[in-house]
N, C-alpha and C positions, 0 to 999 in steps of 0.2 A: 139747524134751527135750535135756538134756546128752548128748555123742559117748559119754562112758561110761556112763549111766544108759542110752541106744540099746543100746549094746553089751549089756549086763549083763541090763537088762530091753527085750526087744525089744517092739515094740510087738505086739498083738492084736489079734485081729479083735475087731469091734464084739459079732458076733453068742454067737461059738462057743467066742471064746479063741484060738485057733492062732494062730501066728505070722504078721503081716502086713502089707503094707509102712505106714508111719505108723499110724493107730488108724484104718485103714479095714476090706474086707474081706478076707477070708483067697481065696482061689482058689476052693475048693468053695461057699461063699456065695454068691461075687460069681456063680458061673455058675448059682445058681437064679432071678436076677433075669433076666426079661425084660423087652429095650425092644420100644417099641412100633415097627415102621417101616412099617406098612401097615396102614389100616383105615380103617371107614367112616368116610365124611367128616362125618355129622351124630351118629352119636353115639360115634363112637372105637372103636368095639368092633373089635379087631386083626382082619386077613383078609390074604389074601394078595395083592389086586389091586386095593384102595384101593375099591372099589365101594359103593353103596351098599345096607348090609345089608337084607335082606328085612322086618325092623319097617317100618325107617325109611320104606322106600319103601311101604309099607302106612298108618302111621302117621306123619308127618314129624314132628320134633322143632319147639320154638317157634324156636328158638335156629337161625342161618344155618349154624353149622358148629362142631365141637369137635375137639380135640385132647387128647391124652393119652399120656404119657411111657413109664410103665412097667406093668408087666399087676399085677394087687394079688392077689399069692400067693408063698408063698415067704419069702424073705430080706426080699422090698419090705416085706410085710406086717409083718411082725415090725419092721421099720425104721421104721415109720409106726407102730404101738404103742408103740416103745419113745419115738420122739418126743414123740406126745400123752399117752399116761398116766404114763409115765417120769421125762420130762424129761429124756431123752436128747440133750445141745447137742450131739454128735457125729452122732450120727444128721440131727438138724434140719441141720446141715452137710453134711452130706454128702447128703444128700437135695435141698435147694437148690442144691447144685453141680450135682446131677447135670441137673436141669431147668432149669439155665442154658446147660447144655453141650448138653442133647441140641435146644434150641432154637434153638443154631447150627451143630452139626450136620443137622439136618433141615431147615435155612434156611427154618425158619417162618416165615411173614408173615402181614399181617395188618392190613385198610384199621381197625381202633379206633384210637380216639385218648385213649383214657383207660381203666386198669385199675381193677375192681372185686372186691374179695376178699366171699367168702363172709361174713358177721360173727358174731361169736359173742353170746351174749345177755350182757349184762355183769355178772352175778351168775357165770357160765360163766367166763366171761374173768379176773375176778377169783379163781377158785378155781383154775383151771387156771395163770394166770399168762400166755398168750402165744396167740397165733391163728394155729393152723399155718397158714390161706390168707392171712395177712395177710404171714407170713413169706415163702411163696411167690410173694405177688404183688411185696414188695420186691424178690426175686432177679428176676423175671420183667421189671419195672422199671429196673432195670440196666443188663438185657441189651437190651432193645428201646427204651428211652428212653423210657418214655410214665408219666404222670403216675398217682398212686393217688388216685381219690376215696373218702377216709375215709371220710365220713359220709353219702352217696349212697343206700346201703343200709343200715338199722339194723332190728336183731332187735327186737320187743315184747316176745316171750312167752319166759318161760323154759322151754322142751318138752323132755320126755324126750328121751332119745339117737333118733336115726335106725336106728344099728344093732341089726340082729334084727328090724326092723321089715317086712311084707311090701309094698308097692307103694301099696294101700289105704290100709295104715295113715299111711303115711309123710305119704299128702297129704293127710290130716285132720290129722294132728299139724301140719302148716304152716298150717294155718285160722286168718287173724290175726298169724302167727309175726313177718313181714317187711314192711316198708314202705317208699316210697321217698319223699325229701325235693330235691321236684324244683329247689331252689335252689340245693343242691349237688352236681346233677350240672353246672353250668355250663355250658349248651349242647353238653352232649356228646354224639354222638346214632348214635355206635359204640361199644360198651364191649366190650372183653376181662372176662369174668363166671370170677373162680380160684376153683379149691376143691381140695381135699387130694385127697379120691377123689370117682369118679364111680360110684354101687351101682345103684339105679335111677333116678338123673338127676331124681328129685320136686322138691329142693331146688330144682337148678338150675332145673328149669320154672318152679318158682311164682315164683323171683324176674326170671327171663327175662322172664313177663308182666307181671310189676311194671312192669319197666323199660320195657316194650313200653307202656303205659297211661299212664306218665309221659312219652312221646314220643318214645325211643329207637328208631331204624330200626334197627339193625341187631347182632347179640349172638353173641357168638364165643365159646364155652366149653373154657377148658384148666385141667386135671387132673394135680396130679401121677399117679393112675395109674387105670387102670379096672377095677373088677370085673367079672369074668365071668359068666356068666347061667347058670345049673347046668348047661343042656345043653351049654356051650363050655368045652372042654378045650385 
């Protein structure tokens, strides 16, 4: 933007309108976002002392370990809406900035040696225009240097949305949904497994075992952010 067009018309928040520094958030937005900086280790769900939560240790997850950036309510929430149904490029920007950043701030690590984005079904992809985990996994990419296998993981079935859906439902709607094509994971037998949000984690399971069945030891899941479970405030 031009010094005077700045001046004249200052920029706005993404969300609300107010005034705010470049076209990010205004102050009151930006403080409804929570990051994530503690929580369990196997499915992200924020705590205060990194432990792992009472499912988990009842239930273990498939998947060795996940991560997750920011809590999905709020500013996040509406920012990841405006994203996918939108086509909000400022939002998608500033949402990938911000999961580049908090991955070196949090000096994430992480023994994968090849990143895997969630895929969308390509009738989906085609109407939609773009794959938020696909766009996450190229920032993610970047930041930690490790390679996207494309075609690793490819959607069959075109299924209803996930969301609205209860836990049940979710993992009959993936019945057939994903497949893996084990000549293009190229020996790679760590994957980092992205996806946009983490609700009830169905997705990620069903493709974790995929990958686990094609000869993958080991699957590390990061989330731009995690929903909450009703009873977690």
């Amino acid at each position: 933007m031009h010094w005077l067009e700045k001046y004249l018309l200052p920029p706005s928040c993404q969300l609300c309108g107010a005034t705010a520094r470049d076209d990010e958030l205004c102050p009151a937005c930006a403080s409804e976002a929570r990051v994530v900086v503690s929580a369990c280790p196997l499915c992200a769900l924020p705590n205060d002392d990194s432990s792992v939560c009472a499912s988990c240790s009842l239930t273990p997850p498939a998947w060795q370990q996940a991560y997750s950036c920011l809590v999905y309510d709020g500013s996040v929430q509406t920012l990841i809406q405006n994203w996918k149904y939108q086509r909000r490029h400022s939002a998608a920007r500033l949402l990938c900035e911000t999961l580049s950043g908090w991955l070196t701030l949090q000096a994430i690590t992480t023994e994968a040696t090849a990143i895997i984005p969630i895929p969308l079904h390509p009738k989906k992809l085609r109407a939609r225009g773009f794959n938020t985990a696909y766009a996450l996994a190229r920032a993610v990419s970047s930041t930690l240097k490790l390679p996207i296998l494309e075609k690793a993981l490819v959607r069959n079935l075109f299924t209803p949305a996930q969301a609205g859906l209860d836990k049940n439902a979710r993992q009959k709607n993936l019945v057939g949904a994903f497949s893996i094509l084990p000549e293009n994971l190229h020996g790679h037998q760590r994957i980092l497994l992205i996806d946009d949000v983490y609700t009830t984690g169905a997705t990620l399971s069903h493709c974790t075992r995929l990958l686990q069945e094609a000869g993958v030891k080991q699957v590390t899941i990061l989330t731009l952010a995690r929903a909450l479970p009703p009873d977690v405030f």
